[in-house]
N, C-alpha and C positions, 0 to 999 in steps of 0.2 A: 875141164868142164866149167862152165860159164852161167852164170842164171840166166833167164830167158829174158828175152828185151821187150818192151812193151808191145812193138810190132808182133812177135812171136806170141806173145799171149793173145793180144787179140787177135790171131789167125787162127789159135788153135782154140778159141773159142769159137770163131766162126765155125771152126770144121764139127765143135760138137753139137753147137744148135743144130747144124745142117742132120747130124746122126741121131741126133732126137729126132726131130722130126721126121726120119727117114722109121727110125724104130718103133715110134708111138710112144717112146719110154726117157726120158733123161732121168732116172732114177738110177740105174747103176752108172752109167758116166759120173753124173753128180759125185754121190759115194766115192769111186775109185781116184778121183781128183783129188778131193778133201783128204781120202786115206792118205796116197802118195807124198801131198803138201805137207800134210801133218807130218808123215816119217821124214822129211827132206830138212823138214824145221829140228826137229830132235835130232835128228845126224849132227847137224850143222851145231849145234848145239854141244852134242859132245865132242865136237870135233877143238871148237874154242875151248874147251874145257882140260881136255887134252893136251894139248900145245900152254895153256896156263900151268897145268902137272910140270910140265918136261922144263917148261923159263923156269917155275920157281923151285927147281930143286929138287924135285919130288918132295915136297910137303907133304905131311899127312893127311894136313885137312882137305888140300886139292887131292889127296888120292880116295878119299872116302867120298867126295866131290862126284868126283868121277865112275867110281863102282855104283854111289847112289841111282845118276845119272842112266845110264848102264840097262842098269835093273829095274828102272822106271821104261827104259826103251821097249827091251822087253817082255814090261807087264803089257806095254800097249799092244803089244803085236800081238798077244794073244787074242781069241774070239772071244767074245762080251757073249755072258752067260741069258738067252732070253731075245738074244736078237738069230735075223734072216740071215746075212751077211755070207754065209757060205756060200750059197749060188752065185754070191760076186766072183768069189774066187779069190779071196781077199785076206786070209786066214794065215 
């Protein structure tokens, strides 16, 4: 898997302006973007994190690193107490 190229990004932007306007709505597009982005970044994230445990040894401190890391993923993933976000489907 590869990150997306700039072309790609702005194609698949075009195609969401197009679904807004087609919808009346970019509020869940919007949302579902940003959510995805966000988990893509912290994946990515413990993934370097990871591969740092495994070069240096399994250190302690990179393994507490790592579970912290982890355990911050999914606090995110859980639903925020007070918000709509279910209807996204996003949960």
């Amino acid at each position: 898997m590869t990150k997306a190229s700039e072309k790609e990004i702005k194609d698949a932007l075009l195609v969401a302006r197009d679904y807004a306007a087609r919808s009346g709505s970019d509020l869940q597009l919007g949302y579902l973007a940003l959510s995805l982005q966000k988990r893509v970044e912290m994946l990515e994230h413990i993934l370097r994190e990871t591969e740092h445990y495994l070069e240096s040894g399994q250190e302690a401190a990179g393994h507490a690193h790592l579970l912290r890391d982890i355990q911050r993923y999914y606090e995110e993933l859980k639903p925020q107490q007070g918000t709509d976000h279910q209807s996204f489907g996003l949960e």
